[in-house]
N, C-alpha and C positions, 0 to 999 in steps of 0.2 A: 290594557292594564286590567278591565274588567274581569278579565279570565280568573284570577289571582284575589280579585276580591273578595269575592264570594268566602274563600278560604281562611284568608288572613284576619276577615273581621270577624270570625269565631272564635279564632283563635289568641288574637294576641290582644289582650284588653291592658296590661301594664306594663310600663317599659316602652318603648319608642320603635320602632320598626318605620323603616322611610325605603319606597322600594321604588328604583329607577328604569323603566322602560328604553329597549333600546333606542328607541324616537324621542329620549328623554323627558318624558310623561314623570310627573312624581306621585305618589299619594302616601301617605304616612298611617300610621297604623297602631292604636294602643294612645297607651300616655304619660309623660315619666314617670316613675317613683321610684322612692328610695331602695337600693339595692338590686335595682334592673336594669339591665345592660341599655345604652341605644345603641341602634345598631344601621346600617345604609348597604343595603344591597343593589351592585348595578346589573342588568340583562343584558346581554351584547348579543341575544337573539331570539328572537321567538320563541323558537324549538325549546329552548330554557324552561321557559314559562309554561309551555305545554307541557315537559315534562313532569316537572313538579301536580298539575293538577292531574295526572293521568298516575299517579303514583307518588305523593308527598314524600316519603323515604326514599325511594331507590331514584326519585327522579331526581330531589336536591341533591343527593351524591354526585350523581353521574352529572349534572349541570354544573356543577363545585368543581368535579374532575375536571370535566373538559374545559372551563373556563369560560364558559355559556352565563354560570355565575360568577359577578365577584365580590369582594368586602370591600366597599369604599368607606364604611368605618366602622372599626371593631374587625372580630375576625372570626373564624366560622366557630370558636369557643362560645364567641359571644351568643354569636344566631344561634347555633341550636340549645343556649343554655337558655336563650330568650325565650323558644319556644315552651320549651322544657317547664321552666317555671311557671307558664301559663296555664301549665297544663299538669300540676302535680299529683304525684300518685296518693300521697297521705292525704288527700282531702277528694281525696273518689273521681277525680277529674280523666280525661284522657282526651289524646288527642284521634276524635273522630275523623280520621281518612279514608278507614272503610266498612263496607256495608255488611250484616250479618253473614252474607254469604263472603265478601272475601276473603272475613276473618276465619270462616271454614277452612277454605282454600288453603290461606298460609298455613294453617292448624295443619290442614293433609299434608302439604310440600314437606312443612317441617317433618313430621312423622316419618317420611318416605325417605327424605334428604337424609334422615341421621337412622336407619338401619345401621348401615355403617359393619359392613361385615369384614373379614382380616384387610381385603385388598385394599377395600374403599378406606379403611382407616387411616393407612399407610398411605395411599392418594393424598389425604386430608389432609395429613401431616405434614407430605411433601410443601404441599401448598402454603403452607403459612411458613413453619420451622425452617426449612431447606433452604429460604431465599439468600441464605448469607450470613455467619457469625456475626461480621462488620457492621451491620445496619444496628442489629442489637445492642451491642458496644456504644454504639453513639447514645441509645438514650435510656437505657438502664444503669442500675448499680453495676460499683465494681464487680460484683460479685454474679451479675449478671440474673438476678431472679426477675423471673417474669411475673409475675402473680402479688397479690396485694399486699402490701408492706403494711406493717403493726403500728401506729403515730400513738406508745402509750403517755410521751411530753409532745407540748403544742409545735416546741421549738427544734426538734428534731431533721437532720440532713437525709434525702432519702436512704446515705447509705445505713445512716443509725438503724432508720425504720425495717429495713430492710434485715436486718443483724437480729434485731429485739425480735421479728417473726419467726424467724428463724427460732431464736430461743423461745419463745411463747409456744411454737409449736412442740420442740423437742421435748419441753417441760409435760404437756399431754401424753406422751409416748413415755410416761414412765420408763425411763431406761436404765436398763441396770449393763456393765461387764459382762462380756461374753455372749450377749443376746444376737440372734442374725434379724436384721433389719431389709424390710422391701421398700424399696422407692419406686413407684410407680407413677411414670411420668416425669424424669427425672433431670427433665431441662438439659442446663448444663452443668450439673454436676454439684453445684452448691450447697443443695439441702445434704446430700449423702457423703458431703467432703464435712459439711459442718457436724454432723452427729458421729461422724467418726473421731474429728477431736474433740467435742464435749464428753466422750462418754467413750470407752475399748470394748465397742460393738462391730463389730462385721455389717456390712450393707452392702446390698444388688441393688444397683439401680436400672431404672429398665426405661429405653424409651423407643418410638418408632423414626426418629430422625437421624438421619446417618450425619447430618454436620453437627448437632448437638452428642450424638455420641463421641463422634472422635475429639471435639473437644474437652469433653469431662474426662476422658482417659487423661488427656495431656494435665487436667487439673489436677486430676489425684495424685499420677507423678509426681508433681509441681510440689507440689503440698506434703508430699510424705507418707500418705495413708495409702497407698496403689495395693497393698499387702492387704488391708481388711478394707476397700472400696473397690467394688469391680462395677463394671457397667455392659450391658449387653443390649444389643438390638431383635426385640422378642416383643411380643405381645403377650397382654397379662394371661391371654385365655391358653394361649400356649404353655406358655411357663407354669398356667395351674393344673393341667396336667401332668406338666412334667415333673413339678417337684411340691407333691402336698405335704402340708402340715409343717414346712421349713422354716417357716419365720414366726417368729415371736412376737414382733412387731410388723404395722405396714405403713406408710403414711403415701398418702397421695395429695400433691398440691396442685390444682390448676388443670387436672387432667379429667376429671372425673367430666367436666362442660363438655369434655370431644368424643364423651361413650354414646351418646343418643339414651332416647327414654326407650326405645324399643330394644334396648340391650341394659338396663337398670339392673334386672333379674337377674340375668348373665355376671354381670360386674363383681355384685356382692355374692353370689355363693362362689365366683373364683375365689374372689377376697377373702370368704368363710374356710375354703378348702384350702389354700394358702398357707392359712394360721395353726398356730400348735395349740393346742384345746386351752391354753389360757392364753390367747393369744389378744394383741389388742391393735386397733387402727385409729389415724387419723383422720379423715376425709378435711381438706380444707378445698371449697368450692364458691365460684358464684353459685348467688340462688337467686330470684324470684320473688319476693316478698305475696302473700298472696296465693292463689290456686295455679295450675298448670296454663301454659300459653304456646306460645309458638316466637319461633327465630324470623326475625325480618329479613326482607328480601334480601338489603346491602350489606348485610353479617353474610347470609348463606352464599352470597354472590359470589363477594371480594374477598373475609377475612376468615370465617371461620366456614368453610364449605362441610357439613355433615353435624355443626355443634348444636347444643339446647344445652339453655342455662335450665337449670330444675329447681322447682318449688320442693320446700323442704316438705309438705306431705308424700308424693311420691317421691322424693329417696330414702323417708322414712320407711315409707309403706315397703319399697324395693324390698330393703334392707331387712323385714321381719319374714321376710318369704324363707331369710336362711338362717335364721333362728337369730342374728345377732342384736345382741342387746346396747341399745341407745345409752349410754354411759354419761355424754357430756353433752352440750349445745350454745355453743357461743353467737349470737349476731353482730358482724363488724357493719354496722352502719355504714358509715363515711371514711372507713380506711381506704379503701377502694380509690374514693373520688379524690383524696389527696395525693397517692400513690400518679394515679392518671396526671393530672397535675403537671407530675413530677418530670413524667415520662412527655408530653406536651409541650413542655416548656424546654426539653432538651432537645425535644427533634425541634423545635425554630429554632434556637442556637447551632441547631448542624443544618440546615436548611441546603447550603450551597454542597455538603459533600453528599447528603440523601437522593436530592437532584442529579448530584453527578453519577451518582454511584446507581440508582434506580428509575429516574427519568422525573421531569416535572410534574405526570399524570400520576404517579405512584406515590411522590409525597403528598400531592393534595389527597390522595385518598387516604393514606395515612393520619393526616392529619380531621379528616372528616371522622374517622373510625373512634381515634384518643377522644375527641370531642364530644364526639355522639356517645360514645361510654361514659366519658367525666359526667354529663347531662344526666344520664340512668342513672347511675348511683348517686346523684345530688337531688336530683327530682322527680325523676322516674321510680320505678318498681325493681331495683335492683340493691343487692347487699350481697355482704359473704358470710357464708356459715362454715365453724368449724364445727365439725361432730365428730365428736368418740364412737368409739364401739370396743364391743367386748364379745369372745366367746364364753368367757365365765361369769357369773356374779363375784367369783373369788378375784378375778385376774387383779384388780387395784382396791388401793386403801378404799376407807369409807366415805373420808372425806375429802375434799378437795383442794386442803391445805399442801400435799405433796408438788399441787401445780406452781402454788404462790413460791415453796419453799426453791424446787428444782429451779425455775426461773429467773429468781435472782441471783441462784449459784452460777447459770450458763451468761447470765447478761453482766454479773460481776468477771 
């Protein structure tokens, strides 16, 4: 048990941690208070415990995966929100697992991992997007949006939250009739189905996943707008060649995380070149609270192979290389972590068909992934930014009453 000491007593001083040796050895760790999970983790081997000290992140994953660890009470929401809390970002704290140099290291991997050039992108996509409509359906909205839901009442259903982001966002894309609209990144179809009936705009949506395109075809059919909703399998760098200054509008939701910081540059003069001289964007992303960092190993490994979340200086910074002007900036704090929540609490209620349908080692990483994100954006160094942009100082009103007004038109 000693191995694991060392560790644990830097780490968890509130809150209960009781941690079982597979020779059934106990030692407890911390101490209750209010608001702090207990938590009982058992070792059914060694290898378990070594792993975690030879790599605190990718080693509790992969121990969690394989079942090396378990939850004999609470559940892996708990532990890593335990941790989490112990270790908060708004009070300068962190969790110390490695040493000046191998924060280098991850700093290089990540650098390296998210190049991310056409092929590798399309790799990336496959990997996460590709696995299966099905899986997604179990623990999203109807409506199927992956990315962080708007909670503007406490008491909201996610699929509410999810409806009001929608309009929160469309409300920023000042949209008028007749405008052509870019979707970039455009899931399965929902953000480009919903602005075409708030508003008789035309919209491309563009993504690099062949099961998410063919099902947003089937939605806009569905739905009635297939006339002004098209969807194509392109890359943005592609298509900003091929077709400059076409859109009036751009919004990207959820996608801008799978560009890499080594293609920032790239992103936004597509994005600039894109647009008609008053042209305007949404960017709605994770970000970083904070200066630049680096992607942990068990994101790069398992779920997001090639992504970085970015700190709003450099996507500011990117973003002035192509003359575009910073217009709006919203911080969602905690929409994030109730969103996660949301999506956690549905894949345990589908537990027995994720299993079926993906295998027992894939939900528990699944559920390690929802977990270890709810924990970021509740106690970690993680939120979401949305940001305007503008080619014009002309392109929108002065003030930003048109957002309050648009929005209650789309949410009424």
């Amino acid at each position: 048990m000693s191995i694991l000491r060392s560790f644990l007593s830097r780490v968890i001083h509130q809150g209960r941690l009781t941690v079982v040796a597979p020779d059934g050895m106990r030692e407890e760790y911390g101490q209750p208070a209010p608001g702090f999970p207990d938590v009982t983790i058992r070792f059914t081997s060694r290898r378990g415990m070594r792993r975690i000290i030879l790599d605190p992140r990718l080693g509790a994953a992969e121990a969690f995966m394989d079942g090396e660890m378990e939850l004999a009470e609470g559940d892996i929401m708990d532990l890593i929100g335990l941790i989490r809390m112990n270790t908060p970002w708004d009070r300068g704290a962190t969790l110390k697992d490695k040493t000046w140099l191998g924060k280098r290291a991850e700093w290089v991997k990540t650098r390296l991992g998210s190049i991310n050039r056409q092929r590798r992108s399309r790799a990336n996509v496959k990997h996460h997007y590709d696995i299966g409509n099905d899986l997604y359906r179990l623990f999203l909205d109807d409506d199927m949006q992956y990315s962080c839901a708007y909670w503007s009442r406490p008491d909201m259903t996610l699929e509410e939250a999810q409806i009001a982001k929608k309009a929160h966002i469309a409300a920023k894309l000042a949209l008028r009739p007749g405008q052509r609209v870019l979707d970039i990144g455009c899931g399965w179809g929902g953000m480009a189905i919903t602005l075409a009936k708030l508003e008789q705009v035309e919209v491309l949506g563009i993504t690099l996943s062949e099961e998410q395109l063919a099902l947003a075809r089937q939605r806009a059919e569905a739905a009635g707008v297939a006339d002004r909703v098209k969807f194509e399998l392109i890359d943005y760098r592609d298509l900003a060649a091929r077709e400059p200054g076409r859109f009036d509008r751009i919004v990207s939701v959820g996608m801008f995380e799978h560009v890499g910081a080594p293609n920032f540059d790239t992103f936004f003069r597509a994005a600039a070149n894109l647009m008609t001289a008053d042209g305007v964007m949404l960017l709605h992303t994770i970000g970083r609270f904070g200066r630049p960092g680096s992607t942990d190993a068990f994101t790069r490994k398992y779920i997001f192979p090639g992504g970085y979340i970015p700190a709003l200086s450099e996507t500011v910074a990117a973003s002035e290389k192509s003359r575009l002007i910073v217009t709006d900036v919203e911080t969602l704090r905690l929409h994030y972590a109730l969103t996660l929540r949301e999506w956690y609490a549905r894949t345990l209620a589908h537990e027995a068909e994720i299993v079926a349908m993906m295998g027992e080692r894939f939900f528990r990483m699944w559920c390690f992934y929802l977990a270890g994100a709810t924990a970021a954006f509740e106690s970690g160094g993680m939120g979401n930014y949305q940001i305007q942009f503008a080619r014009s100082r002309h392109a929108l009103p002065l003030t930003r009453d048109y957002m309050g007004e648009a929005e209650d038109r789309y949410s009424g």
